[in-house]
N, C-alpha and C positions, 0 to 999 in steps of 0.2 A: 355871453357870460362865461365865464374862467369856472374850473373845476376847481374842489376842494377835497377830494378825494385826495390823498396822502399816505402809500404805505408806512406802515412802520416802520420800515428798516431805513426810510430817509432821510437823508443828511441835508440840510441846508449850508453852503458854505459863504461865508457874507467876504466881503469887498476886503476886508483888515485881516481874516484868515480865519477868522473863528468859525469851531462847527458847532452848528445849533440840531439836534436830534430833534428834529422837528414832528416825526411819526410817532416817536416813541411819546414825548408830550402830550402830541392830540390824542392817543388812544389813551394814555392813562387819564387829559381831564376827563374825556368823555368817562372814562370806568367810572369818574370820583362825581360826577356833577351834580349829584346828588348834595353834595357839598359845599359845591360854589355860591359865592354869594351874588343876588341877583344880575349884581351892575355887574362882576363877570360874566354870566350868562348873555346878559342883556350885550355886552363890548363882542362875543365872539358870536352871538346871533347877528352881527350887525357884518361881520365880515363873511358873514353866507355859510355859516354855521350849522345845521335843520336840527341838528337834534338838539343844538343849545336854546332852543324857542320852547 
């Protein structure tokens, strides 16, 4: 099984050029998830998420 650890400072760069701050994302939902609604939670638990459960 694949890691999901992800610094913050990480940039995903995709195949067309686009950068997607992907660190920056997952720390801020994780700060917010208090917020999210379920079937978010529920969508990024499913992709191996632990504290989105």
């Amino acid at each position: 099984m694949g890691s999901v650890k992800v610094p913050r400072a990480h940039v995903e760069r995709l195949e067309d050029g686009t950068e997607v701050k992907l660190g920056v994302f997952l720390s801020n939902t994780k700060t917010r998830r208090a917020k999210l609604t379920t079937d978010k939670l529920a969508t990024l638990a499913a992709l191996g998420l632990d504290w989105a459960t």
